[in-house]
C-alpha positions as CSV (number, residue, x, y, z in Angstrom):
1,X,73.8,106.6,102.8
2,X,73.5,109.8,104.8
3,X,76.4,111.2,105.5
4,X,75.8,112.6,109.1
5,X,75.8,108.7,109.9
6,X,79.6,108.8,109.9
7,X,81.3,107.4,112.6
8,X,84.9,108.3,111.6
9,X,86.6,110.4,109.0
10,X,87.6,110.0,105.4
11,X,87.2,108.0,102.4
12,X,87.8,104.9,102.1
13,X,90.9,103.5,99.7
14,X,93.1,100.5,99.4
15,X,97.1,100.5,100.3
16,X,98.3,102.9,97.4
17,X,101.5,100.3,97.8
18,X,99.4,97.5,96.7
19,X,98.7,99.1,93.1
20,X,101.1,98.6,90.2
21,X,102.6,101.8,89.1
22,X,102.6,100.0,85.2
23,X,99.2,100.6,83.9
24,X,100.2,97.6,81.2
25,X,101.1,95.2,83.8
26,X,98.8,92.5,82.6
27,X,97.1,91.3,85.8
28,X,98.1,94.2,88.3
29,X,98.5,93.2,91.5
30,X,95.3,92.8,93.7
31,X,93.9,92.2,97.1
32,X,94.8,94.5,100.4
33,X,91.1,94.1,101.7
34,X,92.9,94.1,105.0
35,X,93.7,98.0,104.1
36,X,90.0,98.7,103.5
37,X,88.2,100.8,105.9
38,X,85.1,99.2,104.6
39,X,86.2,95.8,105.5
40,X,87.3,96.6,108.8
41,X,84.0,98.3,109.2
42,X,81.8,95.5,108.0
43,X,83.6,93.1,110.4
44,X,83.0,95.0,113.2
45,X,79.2,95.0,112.2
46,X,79.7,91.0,111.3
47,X,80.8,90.7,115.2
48,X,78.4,92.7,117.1
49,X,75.9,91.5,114.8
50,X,76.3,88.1,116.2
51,X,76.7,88.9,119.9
52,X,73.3,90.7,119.1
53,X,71.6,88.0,117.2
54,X,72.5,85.6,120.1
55,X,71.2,87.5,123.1
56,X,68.2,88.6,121.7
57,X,66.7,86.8,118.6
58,X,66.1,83.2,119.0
59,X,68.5,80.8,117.7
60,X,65.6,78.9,116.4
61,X,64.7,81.8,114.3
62,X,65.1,81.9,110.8
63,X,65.8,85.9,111.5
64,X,68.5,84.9,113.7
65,X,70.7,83.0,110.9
66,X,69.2,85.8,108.0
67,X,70.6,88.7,110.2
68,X,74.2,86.7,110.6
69,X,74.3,85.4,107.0
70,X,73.5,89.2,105.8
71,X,76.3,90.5,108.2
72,X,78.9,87.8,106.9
73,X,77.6,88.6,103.3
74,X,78.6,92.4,103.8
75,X,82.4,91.3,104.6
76,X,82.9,88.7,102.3
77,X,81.8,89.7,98.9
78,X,84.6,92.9,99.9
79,X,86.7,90.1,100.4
80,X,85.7,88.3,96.8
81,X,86.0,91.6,95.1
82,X,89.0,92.6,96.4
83,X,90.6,89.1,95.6
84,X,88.8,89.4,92.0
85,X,90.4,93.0,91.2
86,X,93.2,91.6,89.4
87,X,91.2,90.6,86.7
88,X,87.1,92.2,86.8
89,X,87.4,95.5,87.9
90,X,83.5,94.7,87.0
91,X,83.4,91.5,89.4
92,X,85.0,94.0,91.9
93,X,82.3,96.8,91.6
94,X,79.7,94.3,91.4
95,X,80.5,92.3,94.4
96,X,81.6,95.7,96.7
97,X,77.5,96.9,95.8
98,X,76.8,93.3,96.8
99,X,78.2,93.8,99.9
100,X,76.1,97.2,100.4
101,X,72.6,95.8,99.5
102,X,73.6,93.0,102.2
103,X,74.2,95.8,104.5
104,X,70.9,97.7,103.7
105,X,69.4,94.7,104.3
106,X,70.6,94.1,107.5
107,X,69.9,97.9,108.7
108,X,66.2,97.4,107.7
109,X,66.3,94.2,110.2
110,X,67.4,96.0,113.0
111,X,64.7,98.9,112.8
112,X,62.2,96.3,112.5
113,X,63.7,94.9,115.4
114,X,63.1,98.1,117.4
115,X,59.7,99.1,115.8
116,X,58.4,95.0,116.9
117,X,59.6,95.8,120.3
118,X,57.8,99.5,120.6
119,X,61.7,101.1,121.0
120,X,62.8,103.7,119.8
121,X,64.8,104.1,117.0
122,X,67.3,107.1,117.5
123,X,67.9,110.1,114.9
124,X,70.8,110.5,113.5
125,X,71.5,113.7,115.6
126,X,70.2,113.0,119.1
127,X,72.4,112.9,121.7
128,X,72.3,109.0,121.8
129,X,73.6,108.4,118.4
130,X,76.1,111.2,118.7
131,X,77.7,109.7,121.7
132,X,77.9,106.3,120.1
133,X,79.5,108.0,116.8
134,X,81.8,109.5,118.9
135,X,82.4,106.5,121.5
136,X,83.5,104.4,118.1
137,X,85.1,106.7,116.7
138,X,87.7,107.1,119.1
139,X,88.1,103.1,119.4
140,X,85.3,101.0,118.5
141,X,84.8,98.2,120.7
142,X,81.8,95.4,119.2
143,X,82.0,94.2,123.1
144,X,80.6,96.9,124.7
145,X,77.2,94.7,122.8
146,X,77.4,92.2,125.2
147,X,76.2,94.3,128.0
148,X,73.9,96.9,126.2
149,X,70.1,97.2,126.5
150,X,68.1,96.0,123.2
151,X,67.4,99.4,122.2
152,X,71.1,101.0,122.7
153,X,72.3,97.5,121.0
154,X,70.0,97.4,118.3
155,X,70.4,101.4,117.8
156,X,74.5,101.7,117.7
157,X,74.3,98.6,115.6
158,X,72.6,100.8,112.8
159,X,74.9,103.9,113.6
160,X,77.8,101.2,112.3
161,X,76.4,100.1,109.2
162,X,75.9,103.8,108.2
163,X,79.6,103.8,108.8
164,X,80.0,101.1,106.7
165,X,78.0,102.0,104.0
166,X,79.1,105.3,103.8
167,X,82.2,104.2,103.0
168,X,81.5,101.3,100.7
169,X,79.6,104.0,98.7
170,X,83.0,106.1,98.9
171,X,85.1,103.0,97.6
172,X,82.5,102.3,94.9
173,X,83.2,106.0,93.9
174,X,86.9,105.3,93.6
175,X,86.4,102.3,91.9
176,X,84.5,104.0,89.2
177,X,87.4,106.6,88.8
178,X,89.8,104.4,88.7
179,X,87.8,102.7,86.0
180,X,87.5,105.4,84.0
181,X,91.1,106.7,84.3
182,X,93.4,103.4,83.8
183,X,90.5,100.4,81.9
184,X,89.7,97.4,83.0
185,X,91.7,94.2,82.6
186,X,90.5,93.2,78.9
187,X,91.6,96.5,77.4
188,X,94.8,96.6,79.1
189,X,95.2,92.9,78.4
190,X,94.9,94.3,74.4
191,X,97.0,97.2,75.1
192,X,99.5,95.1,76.2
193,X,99.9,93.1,73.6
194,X,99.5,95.5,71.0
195,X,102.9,97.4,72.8
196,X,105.0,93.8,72.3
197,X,104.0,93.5,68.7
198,X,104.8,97.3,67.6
199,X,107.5,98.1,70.0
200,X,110.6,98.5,68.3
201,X,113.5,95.5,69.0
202,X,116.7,96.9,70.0
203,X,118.3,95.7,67.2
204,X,116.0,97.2,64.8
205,X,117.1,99.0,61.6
206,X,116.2,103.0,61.5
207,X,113.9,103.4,58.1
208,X,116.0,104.3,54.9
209,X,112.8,106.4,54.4
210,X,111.7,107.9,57.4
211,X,114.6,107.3,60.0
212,X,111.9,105.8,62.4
213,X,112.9,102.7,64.2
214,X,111.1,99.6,61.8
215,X,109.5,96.4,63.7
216,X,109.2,92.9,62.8
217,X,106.6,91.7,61.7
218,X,105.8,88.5,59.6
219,X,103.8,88.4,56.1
220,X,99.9,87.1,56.6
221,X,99.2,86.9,52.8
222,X,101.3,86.4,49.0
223,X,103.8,84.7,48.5
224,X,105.9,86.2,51.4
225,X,103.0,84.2,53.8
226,X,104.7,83.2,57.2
227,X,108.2,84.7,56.6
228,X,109.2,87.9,58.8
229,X,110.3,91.5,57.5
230,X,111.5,94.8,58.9
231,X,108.4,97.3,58.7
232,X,108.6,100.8,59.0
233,X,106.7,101.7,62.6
234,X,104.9,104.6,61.5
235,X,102.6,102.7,59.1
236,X,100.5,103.2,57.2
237,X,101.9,107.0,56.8
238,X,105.1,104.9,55.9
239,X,105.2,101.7,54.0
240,X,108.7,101.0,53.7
241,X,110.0,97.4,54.7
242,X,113.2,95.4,54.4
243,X,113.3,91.7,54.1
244,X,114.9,89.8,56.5
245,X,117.0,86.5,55.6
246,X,115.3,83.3,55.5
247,X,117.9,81.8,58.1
248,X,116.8,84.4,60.9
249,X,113.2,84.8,60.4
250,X,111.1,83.7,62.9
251,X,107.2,84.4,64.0
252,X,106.9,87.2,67.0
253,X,104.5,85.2,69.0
């Protein structure tokens, strides 16, 4: 997506509040999509992509529902993978390219709109375009479609979907880092659980060997099978352990 498409300014990112500071919460909390720039800038598309479809494709059409269903596709799969973060940061990433290639598509329909029709279809830096970019930028308004010509409708409808695929491109950047810096929800699922079996209860004996705090654990094999025992938390560098009686022993799962 070119950049000099831009309509506004930045990246695009979720509410910060909306992420869990504990990167071993097990299902971290999830959604926001109403905090998306992308979402915001697909629905305005979705919108004006309707008023457009309706004044100047047939409704008998099968481009006519195409163009809407392609629109509607680019805001709810943000939607779906927003909602699905909690879980598959894959699913997220997945459906937020979705959501681009239903975008891409619907540019394409729009400059074969204007090619069928013998219309122009502005650059990115002629005055037209730049006075839509800036027109939207200080307080888009999907109306102002219901009274524009085909050309200027068709044309600042494809200045908007370089918005918002510049910025879905930006969000799938984040993703990605995000990815890369904190897992997904499998390995912190295992992380997780690994950190409850091996952290140290508070009432934990200190090793007679080592004076590291010793964990419970419970015997998988011998004769010991099933019963719980103090063992040292630095194994295998330390193998110490201390039996626990029979009366208090209990599985930690």
């Amino acid at each position: 997506m070119e950049k000099g498409w831009e309509l506004g300014g930045g990246s695009d990112r979720s509410d910060r509040s909306d992420r869990s500071d504990d990167v071993r919460r097990i299902i971290p909390k999830h959604g926001g999509y109403q905090q998306l720039h992308s979402f915001h800038a697909a629905l305005e598309v979705y919108d004006a992509t309707v008023v457009f479809c309706n004044r100047f494709i047939s409704r008998k059409s099968r481009t006519h529902d195409q163009m809407v269903q392609a629109a509607r596709s680019g805001v709810q799969n943000i939607v779906e993978g927003s909602m699905a973060s909690g879980t598959s940061k894959k699913t997220e990433m997945k459906l937020t390219n979705v959501a681009r290639a239903s975008l891409e598509e619907l540019l394409r329909d729009f400059q074969d709109f204007l090619r069928q029709q013998s219309l122009p279809i502005w650059e990115k830096d002629s005055p037209q375009a730049l006075e839509v970019r800036g027109r939207w930028k200080e307080k888009p308004d999907p109306e102002w479609i219901h009274n524009a010509t085909p050309e200027a409708a068709a044309n600042t409808l494809i200045c908007m979907i370089h918005q918002a695929g510049y910025l879905l491109h930006r969000q799938l950047q984040q993703l990605e880092t995000d990815f890369r810096e904190n897992g997904g929800f499998t390995e912190n699922l295992h992380a997780a659980r690994s950190e409850a079996r091996t952290a140290p209860e508070s009432t934990a004996p200190s090793c007679p060997e080592c004076g590291k705090p010793m964990v419970k654990r419970v015997a998988k094999n011998g004769s010991h099978a099933g019963k719980a025992f103090w063992g040292c938390s630095r194994y295998p560098s330390c193998k110490k352990t201390i039996p626990i009686p029979t009366e208090s022993a209990r599985e930690d799962e």
